[in-house]
Backbone of each chain as ProteinMPNN parsed JSONL, in Angstrom:
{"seq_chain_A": "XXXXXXXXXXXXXXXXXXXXXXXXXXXXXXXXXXXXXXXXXXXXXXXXXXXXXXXXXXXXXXXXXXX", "coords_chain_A": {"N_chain_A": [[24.79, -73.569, 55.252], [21.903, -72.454, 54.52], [23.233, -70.617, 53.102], [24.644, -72.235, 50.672], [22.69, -73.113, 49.758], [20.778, -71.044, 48.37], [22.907, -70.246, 46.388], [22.936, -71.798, 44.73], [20.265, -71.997, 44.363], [21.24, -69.846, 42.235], [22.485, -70.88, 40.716], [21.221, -72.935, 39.381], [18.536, -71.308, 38.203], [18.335, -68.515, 35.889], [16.767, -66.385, 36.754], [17.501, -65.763, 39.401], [19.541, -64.442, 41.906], [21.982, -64.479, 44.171], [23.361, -63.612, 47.48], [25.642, -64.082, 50.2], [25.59, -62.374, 53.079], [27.947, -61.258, 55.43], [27.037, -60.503, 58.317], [28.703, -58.803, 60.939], [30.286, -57.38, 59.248], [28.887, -55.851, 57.748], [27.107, -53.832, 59.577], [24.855, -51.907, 58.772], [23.401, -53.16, 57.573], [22.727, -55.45, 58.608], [20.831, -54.214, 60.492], [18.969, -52.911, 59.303], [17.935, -55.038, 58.285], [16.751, -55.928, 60.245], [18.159, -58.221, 61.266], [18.675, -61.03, 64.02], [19.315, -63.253, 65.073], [21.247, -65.611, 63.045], [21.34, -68.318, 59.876], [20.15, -65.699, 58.7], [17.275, -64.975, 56.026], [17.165, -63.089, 53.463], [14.491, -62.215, 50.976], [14.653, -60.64, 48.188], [13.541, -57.98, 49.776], [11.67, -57.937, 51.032], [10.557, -60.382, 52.125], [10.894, -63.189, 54.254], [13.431, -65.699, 55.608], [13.987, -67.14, 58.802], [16.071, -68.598, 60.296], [17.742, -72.462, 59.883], [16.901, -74.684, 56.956], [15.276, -77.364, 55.397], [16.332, -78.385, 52.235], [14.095, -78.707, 50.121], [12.079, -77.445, 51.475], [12.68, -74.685, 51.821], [13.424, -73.557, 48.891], [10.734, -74.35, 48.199], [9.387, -72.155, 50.085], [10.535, -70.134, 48.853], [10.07, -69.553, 46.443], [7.183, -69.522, 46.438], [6.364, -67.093, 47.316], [7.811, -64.829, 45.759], [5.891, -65.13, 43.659]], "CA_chain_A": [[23.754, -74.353, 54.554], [21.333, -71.548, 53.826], [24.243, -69.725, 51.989], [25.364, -72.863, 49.646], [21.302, -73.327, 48.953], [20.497, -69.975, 47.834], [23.877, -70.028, 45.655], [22.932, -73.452, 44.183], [19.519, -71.736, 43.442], [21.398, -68.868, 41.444], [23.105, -71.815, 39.296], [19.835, -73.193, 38.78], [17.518, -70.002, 37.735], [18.828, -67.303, 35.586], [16.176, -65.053, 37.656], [18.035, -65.511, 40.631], [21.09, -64.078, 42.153], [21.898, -64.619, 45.663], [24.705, -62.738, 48.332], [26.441, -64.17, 51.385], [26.436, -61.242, 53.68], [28.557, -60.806, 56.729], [26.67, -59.594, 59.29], [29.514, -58.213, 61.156], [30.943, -56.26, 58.438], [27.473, -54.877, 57.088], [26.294, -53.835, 60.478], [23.815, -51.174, 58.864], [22.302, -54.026, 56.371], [21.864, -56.209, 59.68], [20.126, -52.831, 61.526], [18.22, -52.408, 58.116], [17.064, -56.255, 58.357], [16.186, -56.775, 61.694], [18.994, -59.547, 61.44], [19.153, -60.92, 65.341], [19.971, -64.813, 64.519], [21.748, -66.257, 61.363], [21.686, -67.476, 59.375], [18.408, -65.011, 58.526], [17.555, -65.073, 54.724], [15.883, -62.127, 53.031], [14.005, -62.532, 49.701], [13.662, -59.353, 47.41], [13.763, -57.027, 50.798], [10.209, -58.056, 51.795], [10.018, -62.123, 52.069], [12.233, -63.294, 55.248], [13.352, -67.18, 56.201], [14.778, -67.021, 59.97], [17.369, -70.298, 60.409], [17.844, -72.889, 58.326], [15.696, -75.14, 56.507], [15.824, -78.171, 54.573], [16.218, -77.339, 50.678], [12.73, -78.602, 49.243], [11.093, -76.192, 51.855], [13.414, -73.386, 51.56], [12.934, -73.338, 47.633], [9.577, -73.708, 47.707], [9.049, -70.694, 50.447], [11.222, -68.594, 48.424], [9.616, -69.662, 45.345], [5.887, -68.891, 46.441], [6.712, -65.929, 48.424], [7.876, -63.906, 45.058], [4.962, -65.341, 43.042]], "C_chain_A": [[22.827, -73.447, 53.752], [21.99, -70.915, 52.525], [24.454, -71.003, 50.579], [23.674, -73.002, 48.725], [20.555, -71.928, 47.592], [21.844, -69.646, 46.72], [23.484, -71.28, 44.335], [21.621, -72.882, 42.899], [19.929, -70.497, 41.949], [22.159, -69.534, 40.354], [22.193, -71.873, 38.379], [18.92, -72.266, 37.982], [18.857, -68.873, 37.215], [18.124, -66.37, 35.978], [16.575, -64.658, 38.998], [19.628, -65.383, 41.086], [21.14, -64.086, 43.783], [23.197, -63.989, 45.983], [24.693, -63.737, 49.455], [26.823, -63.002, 51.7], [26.818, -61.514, 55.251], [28.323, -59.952, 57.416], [27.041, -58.17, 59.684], [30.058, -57.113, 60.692], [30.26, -55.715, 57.827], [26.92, -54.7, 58.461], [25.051, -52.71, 60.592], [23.28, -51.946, 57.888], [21.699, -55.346, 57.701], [20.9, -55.284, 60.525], [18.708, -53.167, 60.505], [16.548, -53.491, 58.245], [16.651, -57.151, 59.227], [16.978, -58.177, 61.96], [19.574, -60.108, 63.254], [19.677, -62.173, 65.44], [20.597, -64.945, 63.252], [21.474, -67.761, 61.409], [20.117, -67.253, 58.893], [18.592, -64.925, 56.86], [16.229, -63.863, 54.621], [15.552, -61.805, 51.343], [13.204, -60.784, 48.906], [12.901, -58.575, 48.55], [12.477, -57.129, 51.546], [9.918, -59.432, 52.265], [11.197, -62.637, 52.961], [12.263, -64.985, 55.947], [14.417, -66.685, 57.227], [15.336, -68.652, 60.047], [17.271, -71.072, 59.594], [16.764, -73.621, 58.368], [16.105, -76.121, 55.547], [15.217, -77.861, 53.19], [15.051, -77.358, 50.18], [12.173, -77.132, 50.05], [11.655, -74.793, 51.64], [13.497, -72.345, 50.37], [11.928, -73.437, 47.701], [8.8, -72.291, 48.176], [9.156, -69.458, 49.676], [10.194, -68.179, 46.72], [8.331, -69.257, 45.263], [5.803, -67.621, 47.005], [7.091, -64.848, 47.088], [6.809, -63.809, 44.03], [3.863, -63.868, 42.996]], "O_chain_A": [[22.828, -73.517, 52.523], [21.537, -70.75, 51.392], [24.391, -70.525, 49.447], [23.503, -72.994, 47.506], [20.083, -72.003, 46.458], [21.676, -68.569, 46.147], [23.921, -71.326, 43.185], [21.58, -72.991, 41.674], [19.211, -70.315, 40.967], [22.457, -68.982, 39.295], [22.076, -71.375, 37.259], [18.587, -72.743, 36.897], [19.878, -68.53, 37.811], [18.585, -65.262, 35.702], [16.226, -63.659, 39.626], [20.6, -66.038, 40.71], [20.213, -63.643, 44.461], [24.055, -63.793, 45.123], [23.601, -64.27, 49.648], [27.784, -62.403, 51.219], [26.022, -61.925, 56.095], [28.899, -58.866, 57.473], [26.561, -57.076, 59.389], [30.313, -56.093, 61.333], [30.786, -54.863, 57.112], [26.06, -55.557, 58.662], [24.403, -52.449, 61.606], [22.518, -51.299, 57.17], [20.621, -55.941, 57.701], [20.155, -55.884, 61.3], [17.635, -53.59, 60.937], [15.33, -53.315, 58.28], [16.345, -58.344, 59.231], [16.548, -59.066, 62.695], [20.641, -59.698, 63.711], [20.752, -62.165, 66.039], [20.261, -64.138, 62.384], [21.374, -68.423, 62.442], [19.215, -68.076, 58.74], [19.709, -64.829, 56.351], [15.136, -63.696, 55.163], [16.353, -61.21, 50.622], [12.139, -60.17, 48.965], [11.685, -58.457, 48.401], [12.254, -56.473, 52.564], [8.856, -59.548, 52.877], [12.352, -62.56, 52.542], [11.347, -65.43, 56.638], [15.424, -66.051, 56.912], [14.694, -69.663, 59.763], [16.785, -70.757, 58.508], [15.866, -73.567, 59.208], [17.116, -75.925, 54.872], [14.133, -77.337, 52.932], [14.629, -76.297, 49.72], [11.92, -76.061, 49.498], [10.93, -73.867, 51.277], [13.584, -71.117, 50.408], [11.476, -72.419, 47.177], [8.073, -71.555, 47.509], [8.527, -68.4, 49.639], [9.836, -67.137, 46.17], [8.012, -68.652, 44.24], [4.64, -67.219, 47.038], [6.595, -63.752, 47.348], [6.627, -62.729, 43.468], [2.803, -63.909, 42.371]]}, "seq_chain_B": "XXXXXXXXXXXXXXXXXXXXXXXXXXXXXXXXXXXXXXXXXXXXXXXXXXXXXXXXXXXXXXXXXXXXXXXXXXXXXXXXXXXXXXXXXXXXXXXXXXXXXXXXXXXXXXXXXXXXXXXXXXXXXXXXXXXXXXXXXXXXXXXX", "coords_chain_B": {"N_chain_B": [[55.098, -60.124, 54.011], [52.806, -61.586, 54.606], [51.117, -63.943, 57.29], [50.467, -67.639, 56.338], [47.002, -67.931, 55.426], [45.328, -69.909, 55.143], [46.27, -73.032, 56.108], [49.27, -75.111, 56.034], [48.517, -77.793, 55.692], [45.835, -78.147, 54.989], [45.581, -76.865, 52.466], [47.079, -78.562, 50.804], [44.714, -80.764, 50.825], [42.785, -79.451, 49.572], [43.485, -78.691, 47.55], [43.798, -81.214, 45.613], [40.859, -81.673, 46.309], [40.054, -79.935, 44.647], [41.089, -81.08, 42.435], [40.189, -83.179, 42.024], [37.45, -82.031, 41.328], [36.82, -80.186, 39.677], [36.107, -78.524, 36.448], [35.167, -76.429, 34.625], [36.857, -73.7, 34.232], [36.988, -70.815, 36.805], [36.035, -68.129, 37.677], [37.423, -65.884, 40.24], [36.136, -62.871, 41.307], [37.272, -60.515, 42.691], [36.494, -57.395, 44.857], [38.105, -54.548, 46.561], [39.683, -52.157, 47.952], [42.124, -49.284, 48.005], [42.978, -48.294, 50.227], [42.843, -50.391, 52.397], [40.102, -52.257, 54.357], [40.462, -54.492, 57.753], [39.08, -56.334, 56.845], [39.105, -56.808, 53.92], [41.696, -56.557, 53.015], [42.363, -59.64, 54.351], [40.554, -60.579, 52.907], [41.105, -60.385, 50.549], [43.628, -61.996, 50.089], [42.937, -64.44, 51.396], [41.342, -64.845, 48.414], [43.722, -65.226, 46.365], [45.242, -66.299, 48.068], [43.631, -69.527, 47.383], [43.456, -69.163, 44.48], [45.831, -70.285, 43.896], [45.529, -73.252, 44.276], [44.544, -74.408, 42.304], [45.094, -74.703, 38.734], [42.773, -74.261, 37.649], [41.465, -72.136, 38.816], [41.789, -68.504, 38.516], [42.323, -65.861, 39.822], [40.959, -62.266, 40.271], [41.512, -59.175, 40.921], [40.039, -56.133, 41.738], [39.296, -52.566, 42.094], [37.528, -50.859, 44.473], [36.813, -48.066, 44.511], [37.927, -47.26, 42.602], [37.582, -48.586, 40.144], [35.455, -48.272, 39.119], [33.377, -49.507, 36.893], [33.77, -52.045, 36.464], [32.491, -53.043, 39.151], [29.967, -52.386, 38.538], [29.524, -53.644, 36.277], [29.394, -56.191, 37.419], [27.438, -55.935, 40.021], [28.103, -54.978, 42.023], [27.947, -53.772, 45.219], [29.267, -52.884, 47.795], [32.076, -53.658, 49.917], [34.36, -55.81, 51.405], [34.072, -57.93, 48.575], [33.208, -60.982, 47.198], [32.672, -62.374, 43.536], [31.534, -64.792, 41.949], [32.797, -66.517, 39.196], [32.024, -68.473, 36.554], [31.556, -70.375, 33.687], [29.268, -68.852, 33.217], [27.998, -65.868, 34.592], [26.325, -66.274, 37.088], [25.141, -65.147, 39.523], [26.346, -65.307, 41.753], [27.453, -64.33, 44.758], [29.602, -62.949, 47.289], [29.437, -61.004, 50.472], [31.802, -59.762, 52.677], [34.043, -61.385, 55.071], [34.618, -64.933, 53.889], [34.347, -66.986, 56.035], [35.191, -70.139, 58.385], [32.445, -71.836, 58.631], [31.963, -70.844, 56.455], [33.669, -70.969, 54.13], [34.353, -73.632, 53.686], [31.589, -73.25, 51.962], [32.515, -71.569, 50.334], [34.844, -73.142, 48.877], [33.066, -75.765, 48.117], [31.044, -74.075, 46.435], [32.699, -72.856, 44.48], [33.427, -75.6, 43.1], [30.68, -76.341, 42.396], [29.927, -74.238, 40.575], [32.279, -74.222, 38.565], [31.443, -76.929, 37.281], [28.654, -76.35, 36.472], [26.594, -77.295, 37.471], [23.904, -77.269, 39.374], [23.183, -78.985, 41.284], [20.721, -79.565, 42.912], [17.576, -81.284, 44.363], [15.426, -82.887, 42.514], [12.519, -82.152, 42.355], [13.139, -79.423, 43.853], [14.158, -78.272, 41.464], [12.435, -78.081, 39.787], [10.663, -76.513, 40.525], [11.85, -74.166, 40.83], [11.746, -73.46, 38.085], [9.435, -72.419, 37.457], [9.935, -69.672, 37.961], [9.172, -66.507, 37.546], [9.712, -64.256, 37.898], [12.445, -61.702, 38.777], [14.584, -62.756, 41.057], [16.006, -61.912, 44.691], [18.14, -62.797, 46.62], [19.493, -62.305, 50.009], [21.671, -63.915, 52.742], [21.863, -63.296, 55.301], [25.063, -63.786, 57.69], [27.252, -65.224, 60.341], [30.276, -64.723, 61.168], [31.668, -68.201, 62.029]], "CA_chain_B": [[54.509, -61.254, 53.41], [51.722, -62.089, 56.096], [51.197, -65.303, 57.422], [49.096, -67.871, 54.683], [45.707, -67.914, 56.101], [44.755, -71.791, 54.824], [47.196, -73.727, 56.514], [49.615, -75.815, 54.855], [47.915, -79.107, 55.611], [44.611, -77.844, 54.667], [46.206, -76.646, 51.307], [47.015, -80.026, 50.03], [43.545, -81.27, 50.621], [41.559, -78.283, 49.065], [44.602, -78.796, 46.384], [43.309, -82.615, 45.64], [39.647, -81.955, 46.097], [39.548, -79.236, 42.553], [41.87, -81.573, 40.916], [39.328, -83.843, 41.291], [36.351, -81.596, 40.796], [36.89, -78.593, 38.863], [35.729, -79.021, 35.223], [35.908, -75.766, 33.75], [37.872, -72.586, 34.479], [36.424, -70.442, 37.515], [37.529, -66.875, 37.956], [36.949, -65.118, 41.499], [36.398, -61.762, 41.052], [37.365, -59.608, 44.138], [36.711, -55.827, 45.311], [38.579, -54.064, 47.633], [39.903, -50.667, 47.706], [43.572, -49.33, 48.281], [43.217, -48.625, 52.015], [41.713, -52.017, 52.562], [39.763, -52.498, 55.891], [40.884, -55.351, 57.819], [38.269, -57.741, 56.276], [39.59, -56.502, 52.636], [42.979, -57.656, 53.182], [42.076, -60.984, 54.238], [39.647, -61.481, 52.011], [42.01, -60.63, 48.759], [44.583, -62.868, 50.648], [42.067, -65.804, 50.989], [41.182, -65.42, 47.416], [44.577, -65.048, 45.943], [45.553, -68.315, 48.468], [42.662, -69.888, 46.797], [43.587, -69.215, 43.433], [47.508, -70.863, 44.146], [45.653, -74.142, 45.064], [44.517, -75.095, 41.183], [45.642, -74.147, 37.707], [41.697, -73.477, 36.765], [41.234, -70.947, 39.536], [42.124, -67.701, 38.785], [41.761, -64.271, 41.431], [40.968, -60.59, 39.251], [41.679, -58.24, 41.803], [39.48, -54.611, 41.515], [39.467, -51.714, 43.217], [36.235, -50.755, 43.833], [36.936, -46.862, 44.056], [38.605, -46.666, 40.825], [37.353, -50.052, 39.322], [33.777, -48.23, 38.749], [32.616, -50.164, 35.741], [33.697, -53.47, 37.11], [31.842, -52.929, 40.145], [29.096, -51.845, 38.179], [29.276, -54.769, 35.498], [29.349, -57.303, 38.323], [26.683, -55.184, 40.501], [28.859, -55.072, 44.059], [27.58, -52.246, 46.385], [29.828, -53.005, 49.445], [33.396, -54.308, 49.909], [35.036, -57.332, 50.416], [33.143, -58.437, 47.348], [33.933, -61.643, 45.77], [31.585, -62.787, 42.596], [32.095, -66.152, 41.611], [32.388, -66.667, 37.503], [32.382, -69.911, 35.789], [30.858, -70.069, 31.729], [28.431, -67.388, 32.779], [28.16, -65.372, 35.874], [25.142, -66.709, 38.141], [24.921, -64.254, 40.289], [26.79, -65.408, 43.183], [28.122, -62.742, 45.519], [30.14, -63.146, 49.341], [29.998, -59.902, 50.757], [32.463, -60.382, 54.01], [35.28, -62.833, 54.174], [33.829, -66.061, 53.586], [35.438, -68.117, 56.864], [34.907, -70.48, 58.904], [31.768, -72.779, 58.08], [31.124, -70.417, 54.945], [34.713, -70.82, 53.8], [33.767, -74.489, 52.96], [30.922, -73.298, 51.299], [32.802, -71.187, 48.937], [35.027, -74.236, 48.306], [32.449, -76.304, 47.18], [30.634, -73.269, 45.061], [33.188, -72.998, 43.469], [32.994, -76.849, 42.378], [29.455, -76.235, 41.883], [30.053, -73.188, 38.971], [33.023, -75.568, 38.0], [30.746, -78.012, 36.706], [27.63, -75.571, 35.715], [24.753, -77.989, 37.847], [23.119, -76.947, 40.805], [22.99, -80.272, 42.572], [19.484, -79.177, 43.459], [16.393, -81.897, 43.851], [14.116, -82.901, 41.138], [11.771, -80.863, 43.183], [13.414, -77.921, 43.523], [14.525, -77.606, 40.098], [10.93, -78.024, 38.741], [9.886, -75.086, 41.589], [12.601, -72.721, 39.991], [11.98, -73.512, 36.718], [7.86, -71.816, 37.522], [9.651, -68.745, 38.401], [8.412, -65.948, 36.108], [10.44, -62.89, 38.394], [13.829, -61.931, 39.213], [14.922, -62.77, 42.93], [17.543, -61.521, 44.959], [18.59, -63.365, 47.836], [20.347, -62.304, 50.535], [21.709, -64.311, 53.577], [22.843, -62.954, 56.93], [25.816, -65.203, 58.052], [27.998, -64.342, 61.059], [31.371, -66.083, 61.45], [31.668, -69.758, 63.221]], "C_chain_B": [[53.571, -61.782, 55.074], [51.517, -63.356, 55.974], [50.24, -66.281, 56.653], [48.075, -67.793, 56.077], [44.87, -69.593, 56.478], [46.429, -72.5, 55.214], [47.85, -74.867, 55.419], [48.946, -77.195, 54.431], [46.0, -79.327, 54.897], [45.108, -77.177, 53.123], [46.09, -77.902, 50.384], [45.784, -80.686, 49.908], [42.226, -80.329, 49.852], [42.683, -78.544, 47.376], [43.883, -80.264, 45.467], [41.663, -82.51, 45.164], [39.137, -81.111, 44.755], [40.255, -79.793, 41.767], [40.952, -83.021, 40.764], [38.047, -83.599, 41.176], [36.559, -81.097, 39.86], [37.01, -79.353, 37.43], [36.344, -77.793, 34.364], [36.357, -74.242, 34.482], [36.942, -71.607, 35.532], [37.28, -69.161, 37.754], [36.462, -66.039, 39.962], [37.284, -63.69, 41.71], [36.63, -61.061, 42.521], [37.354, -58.142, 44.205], [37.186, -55.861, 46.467], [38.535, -52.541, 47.288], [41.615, -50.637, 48.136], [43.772, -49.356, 49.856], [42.312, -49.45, 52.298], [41.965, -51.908, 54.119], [40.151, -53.701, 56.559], [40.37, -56.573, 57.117], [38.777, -57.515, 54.767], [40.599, -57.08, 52.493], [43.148, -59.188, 53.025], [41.53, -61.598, 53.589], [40.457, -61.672, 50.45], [42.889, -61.522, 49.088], [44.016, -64.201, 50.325], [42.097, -66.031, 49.494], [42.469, -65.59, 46.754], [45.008, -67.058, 46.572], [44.999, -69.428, 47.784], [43.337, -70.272, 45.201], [44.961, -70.298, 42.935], [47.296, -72.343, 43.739], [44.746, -75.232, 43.786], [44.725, -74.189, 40.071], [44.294, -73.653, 37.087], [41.221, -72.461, 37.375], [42.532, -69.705, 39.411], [41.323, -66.381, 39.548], [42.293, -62.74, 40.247], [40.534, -59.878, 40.769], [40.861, -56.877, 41.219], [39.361, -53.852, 42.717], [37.87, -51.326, 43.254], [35.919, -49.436, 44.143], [36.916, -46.48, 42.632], [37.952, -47.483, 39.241], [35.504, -49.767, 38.835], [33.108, -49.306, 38.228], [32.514, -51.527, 35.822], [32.919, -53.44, 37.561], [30.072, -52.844, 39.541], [28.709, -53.188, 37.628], [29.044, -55.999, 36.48], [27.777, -57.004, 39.584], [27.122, -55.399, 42.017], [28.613, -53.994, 43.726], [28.029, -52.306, 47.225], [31.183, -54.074, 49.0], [33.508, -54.676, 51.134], [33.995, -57.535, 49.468], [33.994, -59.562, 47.123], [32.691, -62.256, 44.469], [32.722, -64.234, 42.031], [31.45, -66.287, 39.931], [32.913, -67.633, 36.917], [32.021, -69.182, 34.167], [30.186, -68.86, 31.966], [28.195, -67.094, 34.386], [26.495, -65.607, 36.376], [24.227, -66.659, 39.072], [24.958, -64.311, 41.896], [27.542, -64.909, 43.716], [28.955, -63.506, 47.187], [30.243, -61.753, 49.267], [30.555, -59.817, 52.18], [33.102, -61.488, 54.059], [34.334, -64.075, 54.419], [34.636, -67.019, 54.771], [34.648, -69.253, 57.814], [33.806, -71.714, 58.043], [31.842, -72.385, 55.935], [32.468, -70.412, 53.909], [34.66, -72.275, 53.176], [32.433, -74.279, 51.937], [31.284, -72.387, 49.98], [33.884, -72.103, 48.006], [34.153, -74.839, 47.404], [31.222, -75.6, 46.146], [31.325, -73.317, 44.166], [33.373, -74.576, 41.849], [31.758, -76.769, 41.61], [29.228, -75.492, 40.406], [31.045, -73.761, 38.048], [32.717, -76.162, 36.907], [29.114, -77.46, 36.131], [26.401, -76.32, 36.39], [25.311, -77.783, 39.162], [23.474, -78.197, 42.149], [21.351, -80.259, 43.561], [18.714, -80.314, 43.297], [16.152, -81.844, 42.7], [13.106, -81.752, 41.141], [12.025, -79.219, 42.578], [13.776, -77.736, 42.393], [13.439, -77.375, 39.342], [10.331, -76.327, 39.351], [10.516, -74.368, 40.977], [12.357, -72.652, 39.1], [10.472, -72.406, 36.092], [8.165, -70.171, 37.934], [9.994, -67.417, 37.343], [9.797, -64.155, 36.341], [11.444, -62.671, 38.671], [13.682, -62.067, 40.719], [16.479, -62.56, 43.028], [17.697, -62.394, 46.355], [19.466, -63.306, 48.608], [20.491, -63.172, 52.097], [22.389, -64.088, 54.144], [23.396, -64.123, 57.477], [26.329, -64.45, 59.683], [29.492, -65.836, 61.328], [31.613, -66.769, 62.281], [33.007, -70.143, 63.677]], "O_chain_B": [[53.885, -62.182, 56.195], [51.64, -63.972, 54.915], [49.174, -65.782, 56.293], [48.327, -67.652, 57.274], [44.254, -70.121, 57.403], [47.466, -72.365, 54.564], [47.325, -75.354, 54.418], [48.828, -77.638, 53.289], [45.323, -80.288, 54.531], [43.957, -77.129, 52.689], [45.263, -78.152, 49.507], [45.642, -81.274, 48.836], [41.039, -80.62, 49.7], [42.206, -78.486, 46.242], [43.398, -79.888, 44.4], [41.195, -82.991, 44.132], [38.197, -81.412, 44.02], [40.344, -79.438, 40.591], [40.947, -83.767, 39.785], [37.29, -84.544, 40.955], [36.437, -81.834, 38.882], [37.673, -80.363, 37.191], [37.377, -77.803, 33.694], [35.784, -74.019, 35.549], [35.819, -71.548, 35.032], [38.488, -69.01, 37.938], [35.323, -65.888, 40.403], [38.357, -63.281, 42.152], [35.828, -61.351, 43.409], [38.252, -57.581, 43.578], [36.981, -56.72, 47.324], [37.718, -51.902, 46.625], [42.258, -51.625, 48.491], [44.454, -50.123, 50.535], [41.109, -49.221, 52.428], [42.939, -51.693, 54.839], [40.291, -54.455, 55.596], [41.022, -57.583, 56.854], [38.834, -58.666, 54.336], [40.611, -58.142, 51.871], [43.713, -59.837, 52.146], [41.643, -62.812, 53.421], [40.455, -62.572, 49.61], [43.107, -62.164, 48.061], [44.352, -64.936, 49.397], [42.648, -67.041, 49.055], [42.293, -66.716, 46.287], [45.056, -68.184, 46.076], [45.768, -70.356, 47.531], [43.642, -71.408, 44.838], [45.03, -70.92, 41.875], [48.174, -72.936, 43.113], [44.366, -76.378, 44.023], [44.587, -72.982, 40.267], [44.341, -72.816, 36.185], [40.511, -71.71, 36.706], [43.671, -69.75, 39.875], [40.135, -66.111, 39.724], [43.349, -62.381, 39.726], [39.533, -60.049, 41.465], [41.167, -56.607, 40.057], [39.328, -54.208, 43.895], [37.113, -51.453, 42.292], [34.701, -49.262, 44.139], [36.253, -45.769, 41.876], [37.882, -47.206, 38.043], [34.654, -50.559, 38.428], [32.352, -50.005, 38.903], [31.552, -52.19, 35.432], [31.975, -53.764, 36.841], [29.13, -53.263, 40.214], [27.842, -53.876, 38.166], [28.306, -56.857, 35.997], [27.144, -58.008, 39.91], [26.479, -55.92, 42.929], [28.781, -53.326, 42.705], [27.353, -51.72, 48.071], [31.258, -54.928, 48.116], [32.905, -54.072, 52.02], [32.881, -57.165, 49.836], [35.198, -59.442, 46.897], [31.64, -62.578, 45.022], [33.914, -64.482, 41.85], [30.293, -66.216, 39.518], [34.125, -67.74, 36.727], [32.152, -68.051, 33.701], [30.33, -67.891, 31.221], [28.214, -67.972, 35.248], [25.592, -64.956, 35.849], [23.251, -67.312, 39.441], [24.279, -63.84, 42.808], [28.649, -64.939, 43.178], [28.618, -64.486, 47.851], [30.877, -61.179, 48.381], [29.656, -59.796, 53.021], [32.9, -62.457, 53.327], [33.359, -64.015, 55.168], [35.529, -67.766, 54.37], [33.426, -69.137, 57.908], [34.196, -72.361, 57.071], [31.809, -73.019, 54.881], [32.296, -69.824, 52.841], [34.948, -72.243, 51.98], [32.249, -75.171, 51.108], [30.662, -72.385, 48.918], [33.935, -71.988, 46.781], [34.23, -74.66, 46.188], [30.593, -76.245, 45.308], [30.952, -73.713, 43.061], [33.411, -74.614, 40.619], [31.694, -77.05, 40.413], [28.614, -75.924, 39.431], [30.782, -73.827, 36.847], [33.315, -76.114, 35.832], [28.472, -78.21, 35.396], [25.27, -76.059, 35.979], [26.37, -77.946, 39.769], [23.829, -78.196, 43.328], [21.075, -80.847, 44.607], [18.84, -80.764, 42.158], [16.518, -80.99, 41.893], [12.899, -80.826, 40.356], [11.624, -78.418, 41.734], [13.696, -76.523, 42.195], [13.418, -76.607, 38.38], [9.8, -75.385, 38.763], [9.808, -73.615, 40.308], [12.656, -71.529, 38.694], [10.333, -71.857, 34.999], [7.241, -69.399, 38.191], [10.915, -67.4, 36.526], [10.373, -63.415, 35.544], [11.89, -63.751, 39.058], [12.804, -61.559, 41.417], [17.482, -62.742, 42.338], [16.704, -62.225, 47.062], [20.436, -64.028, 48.377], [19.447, -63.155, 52.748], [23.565, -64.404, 53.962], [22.79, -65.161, 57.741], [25.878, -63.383, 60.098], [29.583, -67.048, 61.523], [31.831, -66.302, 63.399], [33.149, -71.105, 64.431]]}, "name": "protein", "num_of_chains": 2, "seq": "XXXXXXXXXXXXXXXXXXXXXXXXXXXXXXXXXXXXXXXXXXXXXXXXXXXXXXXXXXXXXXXXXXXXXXXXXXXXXXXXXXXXXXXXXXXXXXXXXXXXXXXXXXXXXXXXXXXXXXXXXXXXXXXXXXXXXXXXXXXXXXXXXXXXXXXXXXXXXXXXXXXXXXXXXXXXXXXXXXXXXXXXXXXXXXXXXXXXXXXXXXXXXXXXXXX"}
């Protein structure tokens, strides 16, 4: 869910680009990002949504959070 | 020849559902490398399976040793890579095979770049539309 939202927003905005990462197989980008649940979302390496979230709030966190 | 990955019965219905989405031509770019790690394998496998399962999906294989400039032009830093490219690249990344729940969600991305709209709220499209900075967004998955 997180993953298709944050992909949806990189349709939407040409300022935004989003990743699906695999924990598992990045296990020094989960070390990096304190990743201990999924799915954990991290905004421009400083701005962090832990589980999911329904889309208005999720876009607007992400959206005031880089402001 | 390793065993398919998307079963045959699950084939026909992913076969069906881009012949009646898919608008315009979708390419799935993939990195690997030559000694591909086990998730590399599978993941060029997946996309390649993928690609079989409509005539507007095609799979560009790169290496991402040798394939510098790709890698570069696309901006993958880590393998499996796949970048998903419709009319204009969007800046949607999988890094790690995409399975399980998230294996439907690169299904219906791909529909999504397909067809060039978000499917986003009213809302949220007005909220993105206020945003002045680039964002990067990454989301820690783990497979279901």
């Amino acid at each position: 869910m997180a993953v298709r939202l944050a992909h949806k927003m990189a349709i939407e905005s040409d300022l935004v680009r989003a990743d699906m990462v695999e924990a598992i197989e990045f296990p020094h980008l989960a070390v990096k990002y304190h990743v201990h649940g999924v799915p954990k979302t991290v905004v421009n390496e400083t701005f962090f949504i832990e589980g999911a979230m329904p889309e208005v709030l999720f876009v607007q966190q992400i959206v005031k959070a880089v402001k | 020849m390793p065993a398919p990955i998307i079963p045959a019965k699950e084939r026909e219905h992913i076969q069906k559902f881009f012949e009646e989405k898919l608008v315009n031509p979708v390419r799935l770019v993939m990195f690997t490398q030559e000694f591909e790690c086990e998730y590399c394998a599978e993941t060029r496998q997946l996309v390649e399976e993928i690609a079989q399962l409509s005539p507007k999906i095609t799979a560009e294989i790169y290496n991402f040793v040798t394939d510098k400039p790709q890698a570069e032009k696309y901006q993958v830093d880590k393998i499996p890579a796949i970048a998903l490219i419709g009319q204009k690249d969007y800046g949607i990344r999988f890094y790690g095979i995409p399975s399980g729940y998230e294996f439907s969600t690169l299904l219906e991305d791909i529909v999504d770049v397909s067809q060039g709209e978000s499917g986003l709220s009213e809302a949220s499209k007005k909220a993105l539309a206020t945003l002045t900075k680039p964002v990067h967004i990454q989301v820690f998955v783990t497979p279901t």
